[in-house]
N, CA, C and O atoms as a MOPAC input file, in Angstrom:
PM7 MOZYME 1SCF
protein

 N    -10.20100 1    10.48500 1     5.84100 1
 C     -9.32100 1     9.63700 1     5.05600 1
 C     -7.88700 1     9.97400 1     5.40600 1
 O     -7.48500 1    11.13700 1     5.39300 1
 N     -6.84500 1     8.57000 1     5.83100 1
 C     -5.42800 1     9.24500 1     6.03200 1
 C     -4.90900 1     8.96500 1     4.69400 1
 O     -5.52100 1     8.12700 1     4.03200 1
 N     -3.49800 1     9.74000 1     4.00000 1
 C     -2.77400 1     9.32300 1     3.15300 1
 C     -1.35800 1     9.21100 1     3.72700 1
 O     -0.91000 1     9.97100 1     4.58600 1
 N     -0.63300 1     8.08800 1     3.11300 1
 C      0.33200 1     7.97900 1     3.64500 1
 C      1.20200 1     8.18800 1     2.45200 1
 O      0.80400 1     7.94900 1     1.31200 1
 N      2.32200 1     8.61100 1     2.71000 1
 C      3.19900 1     9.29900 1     1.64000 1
 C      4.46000 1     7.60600 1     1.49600 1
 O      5.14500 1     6.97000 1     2.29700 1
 N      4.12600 1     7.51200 1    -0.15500 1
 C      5.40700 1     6.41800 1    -0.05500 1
 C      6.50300 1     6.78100 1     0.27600 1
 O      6.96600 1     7.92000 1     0.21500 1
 N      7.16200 1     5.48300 1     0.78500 1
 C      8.52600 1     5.79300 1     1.05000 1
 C      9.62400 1     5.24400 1     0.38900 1
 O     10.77400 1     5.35600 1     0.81400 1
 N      9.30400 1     4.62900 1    -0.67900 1
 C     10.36300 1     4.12600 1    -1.33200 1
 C      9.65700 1     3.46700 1    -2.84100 1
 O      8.48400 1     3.13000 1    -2.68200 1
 N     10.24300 1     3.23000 1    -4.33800 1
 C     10.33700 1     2.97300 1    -5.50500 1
 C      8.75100 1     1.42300 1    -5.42900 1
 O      7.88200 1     1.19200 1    -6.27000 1
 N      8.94100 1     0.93000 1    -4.46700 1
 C      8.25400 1    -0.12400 1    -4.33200 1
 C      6.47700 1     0.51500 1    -3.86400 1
 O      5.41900 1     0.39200 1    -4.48200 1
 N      6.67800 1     0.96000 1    -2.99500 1
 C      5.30400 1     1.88400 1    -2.94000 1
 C      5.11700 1     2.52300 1    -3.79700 1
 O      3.98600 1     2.32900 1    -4.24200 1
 N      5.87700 1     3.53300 1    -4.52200 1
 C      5.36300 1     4.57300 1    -5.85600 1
 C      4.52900 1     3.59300 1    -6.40000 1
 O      3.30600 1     3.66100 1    -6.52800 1
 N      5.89900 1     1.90900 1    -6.96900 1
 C      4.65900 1     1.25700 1    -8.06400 1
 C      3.25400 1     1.06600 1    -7.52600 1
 O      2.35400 1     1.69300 1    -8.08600 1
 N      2.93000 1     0.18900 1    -6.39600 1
 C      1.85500 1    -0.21900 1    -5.69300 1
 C      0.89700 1     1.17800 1    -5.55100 1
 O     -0.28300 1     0.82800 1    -5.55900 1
 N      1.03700 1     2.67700 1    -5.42100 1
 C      0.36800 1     3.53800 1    -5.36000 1
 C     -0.01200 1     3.50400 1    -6.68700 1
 O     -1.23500 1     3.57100 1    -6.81000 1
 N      0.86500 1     3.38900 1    -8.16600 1
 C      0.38800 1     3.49100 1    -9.16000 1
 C     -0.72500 1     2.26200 1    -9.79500 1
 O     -1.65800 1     2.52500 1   -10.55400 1
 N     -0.44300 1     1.15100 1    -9.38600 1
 C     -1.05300 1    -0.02800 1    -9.59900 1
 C     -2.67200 1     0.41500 1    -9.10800 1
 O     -3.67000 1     0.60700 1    -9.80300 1
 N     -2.46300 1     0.49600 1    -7.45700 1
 C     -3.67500 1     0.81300 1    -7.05300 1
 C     -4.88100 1     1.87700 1    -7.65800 1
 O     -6.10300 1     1.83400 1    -7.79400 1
 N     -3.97000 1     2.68700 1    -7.88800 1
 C     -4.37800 1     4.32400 1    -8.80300 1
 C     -5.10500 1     3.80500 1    -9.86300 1
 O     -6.25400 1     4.22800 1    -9.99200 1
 N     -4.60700 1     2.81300 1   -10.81300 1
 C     -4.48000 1     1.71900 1   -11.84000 1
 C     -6.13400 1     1.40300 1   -12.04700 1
 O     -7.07500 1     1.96900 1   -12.60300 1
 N     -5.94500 1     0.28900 1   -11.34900 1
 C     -6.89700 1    -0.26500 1   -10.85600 1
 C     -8.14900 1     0.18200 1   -10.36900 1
 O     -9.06600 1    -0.50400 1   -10.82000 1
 N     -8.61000 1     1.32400 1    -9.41000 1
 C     -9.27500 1     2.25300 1    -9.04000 1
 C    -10.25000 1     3.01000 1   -10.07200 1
 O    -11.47500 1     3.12200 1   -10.04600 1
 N     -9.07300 1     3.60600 1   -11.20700 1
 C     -9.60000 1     3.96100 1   -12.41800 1
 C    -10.03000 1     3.23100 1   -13.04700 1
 O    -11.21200 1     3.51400 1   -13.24000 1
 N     -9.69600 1     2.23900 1   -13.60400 1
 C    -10.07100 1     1.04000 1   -14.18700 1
 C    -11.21200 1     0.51400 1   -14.12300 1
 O    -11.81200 1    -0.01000 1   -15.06100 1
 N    -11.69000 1     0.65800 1   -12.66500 1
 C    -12.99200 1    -0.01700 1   -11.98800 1
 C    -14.04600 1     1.64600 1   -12.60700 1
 O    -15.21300 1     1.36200 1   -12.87500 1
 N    -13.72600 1     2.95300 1   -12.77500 1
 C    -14.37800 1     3.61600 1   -13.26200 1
 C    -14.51500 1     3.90700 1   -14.48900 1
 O    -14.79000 1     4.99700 1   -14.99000 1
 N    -14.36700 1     3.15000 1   -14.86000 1
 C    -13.71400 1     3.11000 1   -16.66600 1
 C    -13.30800 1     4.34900 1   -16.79700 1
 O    -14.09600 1     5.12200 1   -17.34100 1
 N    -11.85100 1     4.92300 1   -16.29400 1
 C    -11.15200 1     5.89100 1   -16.97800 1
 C     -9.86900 1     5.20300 1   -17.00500 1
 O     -9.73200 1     4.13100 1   -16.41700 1
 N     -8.73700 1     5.85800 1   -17.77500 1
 C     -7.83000 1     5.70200 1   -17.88100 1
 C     -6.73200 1     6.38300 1   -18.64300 1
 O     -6.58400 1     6.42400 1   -19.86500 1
 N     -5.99000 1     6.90800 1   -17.70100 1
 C     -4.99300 1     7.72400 1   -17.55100 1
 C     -3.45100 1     7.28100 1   -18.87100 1
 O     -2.53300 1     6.54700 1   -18.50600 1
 N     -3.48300 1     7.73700 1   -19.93400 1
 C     -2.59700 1     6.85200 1   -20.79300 1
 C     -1.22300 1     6.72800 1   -19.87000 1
 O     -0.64300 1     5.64600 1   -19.77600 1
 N     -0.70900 1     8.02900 1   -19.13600 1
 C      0.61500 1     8.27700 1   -18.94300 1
 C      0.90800 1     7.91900 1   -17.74200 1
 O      2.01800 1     8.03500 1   -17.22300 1
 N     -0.11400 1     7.44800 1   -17.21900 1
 C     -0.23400 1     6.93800 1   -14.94200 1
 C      1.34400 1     6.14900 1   -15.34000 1
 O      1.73900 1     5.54700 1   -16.33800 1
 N      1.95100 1     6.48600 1   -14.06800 1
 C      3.91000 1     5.80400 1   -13.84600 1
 C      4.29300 1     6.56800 1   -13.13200 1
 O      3.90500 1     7.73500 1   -13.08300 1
 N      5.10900 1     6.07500 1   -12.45400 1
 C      6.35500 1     6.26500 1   -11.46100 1
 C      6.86200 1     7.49600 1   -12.63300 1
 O      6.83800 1     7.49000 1   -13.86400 1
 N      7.25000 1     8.36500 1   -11.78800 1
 C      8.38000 1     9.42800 1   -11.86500 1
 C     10.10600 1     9.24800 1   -12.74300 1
 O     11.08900 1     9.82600 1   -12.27800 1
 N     10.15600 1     8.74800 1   -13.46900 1
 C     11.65300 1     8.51500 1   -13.32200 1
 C     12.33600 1     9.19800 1   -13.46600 1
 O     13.54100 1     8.95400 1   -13.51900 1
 N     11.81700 1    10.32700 1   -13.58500 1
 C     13.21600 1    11.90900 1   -13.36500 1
 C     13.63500 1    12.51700 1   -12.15400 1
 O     14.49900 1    13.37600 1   -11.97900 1
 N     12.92100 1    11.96400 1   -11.37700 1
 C     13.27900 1    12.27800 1   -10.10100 1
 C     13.19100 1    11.23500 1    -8.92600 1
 O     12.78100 1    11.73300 1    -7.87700 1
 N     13.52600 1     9.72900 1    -8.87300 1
 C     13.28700 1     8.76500 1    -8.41400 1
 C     13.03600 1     8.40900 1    -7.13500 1
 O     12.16100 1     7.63900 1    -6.73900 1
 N     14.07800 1     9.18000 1    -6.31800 1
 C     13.87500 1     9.54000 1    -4.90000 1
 C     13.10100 1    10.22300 1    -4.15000 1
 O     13.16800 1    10.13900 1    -2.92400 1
 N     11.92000 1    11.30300 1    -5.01600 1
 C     11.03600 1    11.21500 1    -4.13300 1
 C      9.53100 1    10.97800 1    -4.72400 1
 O      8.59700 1    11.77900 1    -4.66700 1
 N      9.53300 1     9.97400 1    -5.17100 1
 C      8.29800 1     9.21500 1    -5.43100 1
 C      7.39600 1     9.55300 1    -5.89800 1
 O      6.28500 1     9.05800 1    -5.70900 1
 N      7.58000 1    10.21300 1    -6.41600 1
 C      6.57800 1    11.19800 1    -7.49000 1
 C      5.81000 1    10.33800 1    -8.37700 1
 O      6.49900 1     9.58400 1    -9.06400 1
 N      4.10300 1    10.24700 1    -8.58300 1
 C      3.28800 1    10.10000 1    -9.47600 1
 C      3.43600 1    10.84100 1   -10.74300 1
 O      3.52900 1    12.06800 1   -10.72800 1
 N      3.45900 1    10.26800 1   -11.66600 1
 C      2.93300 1    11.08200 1   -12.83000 1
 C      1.81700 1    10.62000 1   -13.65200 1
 O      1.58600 1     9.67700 1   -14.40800 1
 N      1.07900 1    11.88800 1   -13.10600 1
 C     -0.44600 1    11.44600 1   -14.00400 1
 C     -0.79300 1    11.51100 1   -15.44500 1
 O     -1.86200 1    11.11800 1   -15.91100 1
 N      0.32700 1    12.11000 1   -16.21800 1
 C      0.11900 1    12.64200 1   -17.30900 1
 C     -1.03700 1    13.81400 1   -18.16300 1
 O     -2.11500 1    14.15600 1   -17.67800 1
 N     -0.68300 1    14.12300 1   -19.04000 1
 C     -1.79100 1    14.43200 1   -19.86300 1
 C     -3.36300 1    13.82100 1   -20.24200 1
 O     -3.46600 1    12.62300 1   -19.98100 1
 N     -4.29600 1    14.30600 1   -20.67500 1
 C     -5.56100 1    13.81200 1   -20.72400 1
 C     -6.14900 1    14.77900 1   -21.54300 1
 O     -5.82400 1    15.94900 1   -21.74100 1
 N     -7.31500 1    13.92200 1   -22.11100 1
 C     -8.32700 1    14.81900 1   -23.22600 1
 C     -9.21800 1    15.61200 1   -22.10700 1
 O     -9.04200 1    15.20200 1   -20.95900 1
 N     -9.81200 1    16.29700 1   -22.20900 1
 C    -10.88600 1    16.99300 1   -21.32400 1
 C    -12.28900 1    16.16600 1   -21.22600 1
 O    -13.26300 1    16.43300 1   -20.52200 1
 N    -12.13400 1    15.24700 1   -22.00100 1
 C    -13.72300 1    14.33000 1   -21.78100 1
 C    -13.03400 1    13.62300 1   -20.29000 1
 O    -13.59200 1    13.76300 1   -19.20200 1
 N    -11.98900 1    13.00500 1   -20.43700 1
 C    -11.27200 1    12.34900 1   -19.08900 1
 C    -11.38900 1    12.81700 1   -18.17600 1
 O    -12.11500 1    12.36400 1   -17.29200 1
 N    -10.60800 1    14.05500 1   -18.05900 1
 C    -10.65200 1    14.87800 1   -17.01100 1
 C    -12.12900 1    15.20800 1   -16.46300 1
 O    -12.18200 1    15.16000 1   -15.23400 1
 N    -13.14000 1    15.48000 1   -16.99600 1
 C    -14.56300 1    15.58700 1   -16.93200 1
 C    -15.31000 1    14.29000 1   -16.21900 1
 O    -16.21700 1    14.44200 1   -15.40100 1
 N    -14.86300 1    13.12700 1   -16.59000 1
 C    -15.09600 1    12.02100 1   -15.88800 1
 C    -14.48900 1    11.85100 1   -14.64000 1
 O    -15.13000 1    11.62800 1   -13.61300 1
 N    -13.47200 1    11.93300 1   -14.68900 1
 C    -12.96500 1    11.96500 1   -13.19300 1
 C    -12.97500 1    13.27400 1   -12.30600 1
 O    -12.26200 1    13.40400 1   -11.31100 1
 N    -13.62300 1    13.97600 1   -12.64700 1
 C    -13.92200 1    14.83500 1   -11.73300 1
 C    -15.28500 1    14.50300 1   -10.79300 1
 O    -15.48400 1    14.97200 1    -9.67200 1
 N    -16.25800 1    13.49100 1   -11.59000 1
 C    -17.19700 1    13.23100 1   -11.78500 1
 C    -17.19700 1    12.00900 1   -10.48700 1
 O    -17.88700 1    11.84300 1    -9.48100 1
 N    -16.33500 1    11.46800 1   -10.95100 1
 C    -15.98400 1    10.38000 1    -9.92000 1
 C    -15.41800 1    10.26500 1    -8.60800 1
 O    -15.37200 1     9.28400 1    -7.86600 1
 N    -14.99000 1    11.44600 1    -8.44600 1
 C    -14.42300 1    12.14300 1    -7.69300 1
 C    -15.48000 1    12.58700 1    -6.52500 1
 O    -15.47400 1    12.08100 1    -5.40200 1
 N    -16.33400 1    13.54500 1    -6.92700 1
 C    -17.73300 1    14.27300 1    -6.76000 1
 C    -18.70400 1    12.80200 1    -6.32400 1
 O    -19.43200 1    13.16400 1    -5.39900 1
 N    -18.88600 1    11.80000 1    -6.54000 1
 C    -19.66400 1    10.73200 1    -6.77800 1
 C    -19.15600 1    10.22700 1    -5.21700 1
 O    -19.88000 1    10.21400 1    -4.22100 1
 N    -17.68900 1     9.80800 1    -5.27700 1
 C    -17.23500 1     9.40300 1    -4.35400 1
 C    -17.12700 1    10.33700 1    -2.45900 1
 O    -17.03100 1     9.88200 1    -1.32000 1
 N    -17.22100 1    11.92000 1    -3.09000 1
 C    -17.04300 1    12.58000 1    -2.14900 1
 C    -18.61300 1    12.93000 1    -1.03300 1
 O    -18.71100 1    13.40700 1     0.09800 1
 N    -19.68800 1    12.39800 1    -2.07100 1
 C    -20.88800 1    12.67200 1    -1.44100 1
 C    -21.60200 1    11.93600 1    -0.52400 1
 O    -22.66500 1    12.36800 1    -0.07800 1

């Protein structure tokens, strides 16, 4: 798998959308998924906080996807 690192405010969103979406299709969801805005310039995700049932699922999905 390659990752490509955004390069600008317009990719962050579209990485987050996609991120979005992705989860979505696994029924999880991230309350705090967004763009960075404390540090804007370098494109930082923020995944936020999560209950541990979440986190447990997406690890899950993760594992599911990696096999």
């Amino acid at each position: 798998m390659t990752t490509a690192h955004p390069s600008g405010p317009a990719e962050a969103t579209e990485a987050v959308e996609l991120l979005r979406g992705a989860l979505t299709a696994a029924g999880i969801v991230l309350p705090s998924l967004g763009t960075d805005t404390a540090s804007p310039a370098l494109n930082l995700i923020n995944l936020g906080r999560v209950h541990a049932d979440v986190a447990l699922r997406l690890a899950h999905v993760i594992r599911q996807g990696c096999a």
